[in-house]
C-alpha positions as CSV (number, residue, x, y, z in Angstrom):
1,X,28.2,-32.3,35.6
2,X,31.3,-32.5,37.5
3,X,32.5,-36.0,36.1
4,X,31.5,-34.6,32.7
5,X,34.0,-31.7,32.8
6,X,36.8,-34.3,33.9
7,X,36.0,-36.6,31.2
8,X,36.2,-33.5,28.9
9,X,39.2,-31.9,29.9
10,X,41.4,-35.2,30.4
11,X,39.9,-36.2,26.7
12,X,42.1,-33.4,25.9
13,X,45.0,-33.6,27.4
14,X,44.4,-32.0,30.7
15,X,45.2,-32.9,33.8
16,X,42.0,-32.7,36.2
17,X,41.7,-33.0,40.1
18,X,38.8,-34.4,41.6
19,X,38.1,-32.9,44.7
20,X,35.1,-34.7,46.3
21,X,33.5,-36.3,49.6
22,X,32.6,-39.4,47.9
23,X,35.9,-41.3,47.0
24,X,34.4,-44.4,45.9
25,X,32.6,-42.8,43.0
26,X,35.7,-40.4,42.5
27,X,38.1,-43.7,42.2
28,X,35.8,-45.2,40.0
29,X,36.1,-42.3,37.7
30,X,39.4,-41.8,37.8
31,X,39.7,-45.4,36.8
32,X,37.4,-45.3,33.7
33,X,39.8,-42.3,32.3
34,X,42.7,-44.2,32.5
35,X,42.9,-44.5,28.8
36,X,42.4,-41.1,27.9
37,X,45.4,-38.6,26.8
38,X,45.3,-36.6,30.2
39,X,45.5,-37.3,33.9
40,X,43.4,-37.9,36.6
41,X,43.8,-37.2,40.6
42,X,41.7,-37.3,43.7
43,X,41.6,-35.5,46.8
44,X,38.8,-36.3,49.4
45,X,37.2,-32.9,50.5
46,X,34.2,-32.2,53.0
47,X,32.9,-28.6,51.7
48,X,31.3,-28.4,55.0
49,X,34.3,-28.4,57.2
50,X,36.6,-25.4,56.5
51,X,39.2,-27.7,58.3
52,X,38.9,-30.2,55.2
53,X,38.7,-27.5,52.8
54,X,42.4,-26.7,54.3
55,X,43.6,-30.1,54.1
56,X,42.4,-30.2,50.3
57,X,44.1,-27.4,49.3
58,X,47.5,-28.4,51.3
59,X,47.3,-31.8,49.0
60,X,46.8,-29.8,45.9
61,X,49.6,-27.7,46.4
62,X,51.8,-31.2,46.6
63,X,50.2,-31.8,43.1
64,X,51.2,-28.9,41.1
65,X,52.6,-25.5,41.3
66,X,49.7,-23.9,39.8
67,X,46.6,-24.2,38.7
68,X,44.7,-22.9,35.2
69,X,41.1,-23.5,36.6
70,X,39.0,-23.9,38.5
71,X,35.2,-25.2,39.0
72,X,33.4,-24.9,42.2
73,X,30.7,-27.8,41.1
74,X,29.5,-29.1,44.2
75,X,25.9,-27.9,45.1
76,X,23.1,-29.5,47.3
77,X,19.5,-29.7,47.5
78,X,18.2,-28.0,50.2
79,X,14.9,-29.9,51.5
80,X,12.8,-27.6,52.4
81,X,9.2,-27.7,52.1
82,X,7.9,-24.2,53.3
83,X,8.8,-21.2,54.0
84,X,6.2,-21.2,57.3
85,X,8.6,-23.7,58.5
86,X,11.9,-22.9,58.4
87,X,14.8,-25.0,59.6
88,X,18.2,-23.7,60.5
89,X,20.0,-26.4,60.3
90,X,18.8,-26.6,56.3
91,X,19.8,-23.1,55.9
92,X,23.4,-24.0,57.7
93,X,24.1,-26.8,55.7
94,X,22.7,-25.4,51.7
95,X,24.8,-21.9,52.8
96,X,28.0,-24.0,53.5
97,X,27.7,-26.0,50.6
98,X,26.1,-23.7,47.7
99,X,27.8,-20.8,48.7
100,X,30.4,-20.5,51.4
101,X,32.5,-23.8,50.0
102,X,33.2,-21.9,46.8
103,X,34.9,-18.9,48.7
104,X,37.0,-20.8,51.2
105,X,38.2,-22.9,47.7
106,X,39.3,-19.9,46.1
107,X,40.6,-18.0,48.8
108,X,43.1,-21.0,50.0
109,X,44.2,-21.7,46.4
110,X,44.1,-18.2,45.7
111,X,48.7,-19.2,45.1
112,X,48.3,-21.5,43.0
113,X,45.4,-19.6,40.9
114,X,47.7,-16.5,40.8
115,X,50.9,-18.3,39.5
116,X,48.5,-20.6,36.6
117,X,46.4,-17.1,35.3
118,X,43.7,-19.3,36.3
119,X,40.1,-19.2,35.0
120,X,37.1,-19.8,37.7
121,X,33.5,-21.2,37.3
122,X,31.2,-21.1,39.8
123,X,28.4,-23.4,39.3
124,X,25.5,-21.9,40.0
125,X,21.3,-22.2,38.8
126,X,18.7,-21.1,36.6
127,X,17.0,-20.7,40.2
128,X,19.6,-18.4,41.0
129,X,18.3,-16.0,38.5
130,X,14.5,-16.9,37.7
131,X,13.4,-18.6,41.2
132,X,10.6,-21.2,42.1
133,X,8.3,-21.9,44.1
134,X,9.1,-24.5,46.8
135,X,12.9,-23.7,47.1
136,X,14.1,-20.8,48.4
137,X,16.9,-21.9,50.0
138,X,18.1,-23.4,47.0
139,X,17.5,-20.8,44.4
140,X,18.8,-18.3,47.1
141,X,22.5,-19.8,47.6
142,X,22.9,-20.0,44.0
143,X,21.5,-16.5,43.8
144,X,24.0,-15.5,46.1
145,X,26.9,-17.1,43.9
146,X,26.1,-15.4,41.2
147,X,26.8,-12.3,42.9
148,X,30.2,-13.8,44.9
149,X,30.8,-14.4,41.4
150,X,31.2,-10.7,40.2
151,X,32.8,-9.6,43.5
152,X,36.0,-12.5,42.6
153,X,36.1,-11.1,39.0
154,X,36.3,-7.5,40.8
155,X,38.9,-8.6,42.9
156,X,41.3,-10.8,41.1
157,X,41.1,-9.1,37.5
158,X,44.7,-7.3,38.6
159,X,46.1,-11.1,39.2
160,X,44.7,-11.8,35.4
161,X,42.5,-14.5,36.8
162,X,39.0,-14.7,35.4
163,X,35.7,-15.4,37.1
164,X,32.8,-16.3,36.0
165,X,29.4,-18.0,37.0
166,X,27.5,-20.8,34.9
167,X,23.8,-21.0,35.3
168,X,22.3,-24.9,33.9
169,X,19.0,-25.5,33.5
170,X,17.7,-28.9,34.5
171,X,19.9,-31.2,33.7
172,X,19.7,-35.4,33.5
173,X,22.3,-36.0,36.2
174,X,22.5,-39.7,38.8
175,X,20.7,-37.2,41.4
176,X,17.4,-37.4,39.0
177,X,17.1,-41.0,38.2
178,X,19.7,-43.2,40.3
179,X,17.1,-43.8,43.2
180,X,14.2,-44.8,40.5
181,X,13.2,-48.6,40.2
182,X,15.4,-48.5,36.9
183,X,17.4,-46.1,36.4
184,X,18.4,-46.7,33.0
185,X,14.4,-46.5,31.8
186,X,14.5,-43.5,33.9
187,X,17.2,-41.8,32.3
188,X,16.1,-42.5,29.3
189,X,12.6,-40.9,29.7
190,X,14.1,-38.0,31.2
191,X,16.2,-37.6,28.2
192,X,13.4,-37.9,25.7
193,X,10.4,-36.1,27.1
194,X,9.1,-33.3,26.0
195,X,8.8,-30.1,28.5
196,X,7.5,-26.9,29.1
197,X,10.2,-25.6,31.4
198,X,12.0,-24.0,28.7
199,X,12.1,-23.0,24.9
200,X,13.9,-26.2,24.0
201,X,11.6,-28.5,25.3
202,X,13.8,-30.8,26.6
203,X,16.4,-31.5,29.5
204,X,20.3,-31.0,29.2
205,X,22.7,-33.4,29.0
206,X,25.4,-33.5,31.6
207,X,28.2,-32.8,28.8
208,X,26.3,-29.9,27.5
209,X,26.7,-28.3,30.8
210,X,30.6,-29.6,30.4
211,X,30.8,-27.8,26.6
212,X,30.3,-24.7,28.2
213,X,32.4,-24.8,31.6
214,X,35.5,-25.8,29.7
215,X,34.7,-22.9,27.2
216,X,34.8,-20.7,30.1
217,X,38.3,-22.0,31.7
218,X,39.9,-21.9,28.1
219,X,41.5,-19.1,26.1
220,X,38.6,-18.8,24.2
221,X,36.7,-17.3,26.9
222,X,39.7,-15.0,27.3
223,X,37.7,-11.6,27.1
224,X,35.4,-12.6,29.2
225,X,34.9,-12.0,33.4
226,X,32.1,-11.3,35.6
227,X,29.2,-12.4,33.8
228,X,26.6,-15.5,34.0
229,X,26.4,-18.3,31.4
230,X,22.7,-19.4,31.3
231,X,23.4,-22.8,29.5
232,X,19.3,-23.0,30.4
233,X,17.7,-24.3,26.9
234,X,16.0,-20.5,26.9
235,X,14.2,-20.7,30.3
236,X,15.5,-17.5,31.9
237,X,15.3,-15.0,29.3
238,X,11.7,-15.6,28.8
């Protein structure tokens, strides 16, 4: 979803930084936009480590003087497998990560955020609003950013900076079909089966998800704070 938002916003004529823990995969996107009317740059960021989250935001700041937007993608699943056995560690980790990460973001780049007007999207779940069975943890944390959501827009509507929270439904992203035998055949039949898990009958596709965060960071989306986007092919609702 998160390279899908890039692609979209440097195919027009953005500028986007890549904040992310795996630079490989980062550099290698960066590189496949080079031809593409906007710009691309990386910073390497641990959204476990507050410390790194510092040093993120201190290399930001040497990139620009303010920013117009941003999207707190990153997200984790959480492992677990019961709720009669519960691991701290798991709850540490999907906490920091789903939920904590997109406040300590915000909060250091809160400068940069006030001098660009900027628009926010936090990334959070279908779970977070219609859970499952089997992961709590999960469908809690992005339950819980649904809510840090509101209290941003609450907060920073005097600065004119816009919050908002995007719940996806299941999406065909790398984490659903890169580990498979082959991945491409994977993919594939991910993309065409049919489903029950919502009205659509079918999965998202990673730049559907992208349609509707960069409708939220433009102008377009100028009225509009303090809600949740269900881009969910009808799952929640019913």
């Amino acid at each position: 979803m998160g390279a899908a938002t890039v692609l979209r916003i440097v195919s027009e004529d953005g500028t986007a930084i890549i904040a992310d823990l795996n630079s490989e995969k980062a550099a290698q996107l960066a590189e496949s936009l080079k031809g593409q009317p906007g710009a691309v740059h990386f910073v390497t960021v641990d959204l476990s480590d507050f410390d790194s989250i510092q040093e993120m935001a201190a290399k930001v700041a040497q990139l620009t003087p303010a920013l117009h937007g941003v999207v707190n993608s990153a997200g984790i699943p959480s492992g677990e497998k019961d709720l009669a056995s519960p691991d701290p560690a798991i709850w540490r980790r999907a906490l920091a990560i789903n939920l904590e990460a997109s406040a300590y973001v915000v909060g250091l780049l809160l400068p940069l955020l006030k001098a660009g007007k900027a628009s926010i999207v936090n990334i959070s779940s279908d779970g977070g609003l219609k859970a499952r069975a089997g992961i709590p943890i999960y469908d809690a944390t992005k339950a819980a950013l649904i809510s840090l959501s509101k209290s941003m827009a609450a907060a920073l509507a005097k600065d004119g900076i816009r919050v908002n929270a995007l719940a996806p439904g299941w999406t065909v992203t790398e984490f659903h079909y890169s580990h498979a035998t082959d991945p491409a055949a994977r993919k594939r039949e991910l993309e065409t089966m049919d489903t029950d898990y919502c009205l659509m009958r079918r999965h998202a596709r990673p730049q559907e998800i992208a349609a509707a965060i960069t409708f939220l960071l433009s102008d377009d989306a100028s009225y509009i704070t303090g809600t949740t986007l269900c881009v969910d092919g009808g799952r929640v609702g019913f």
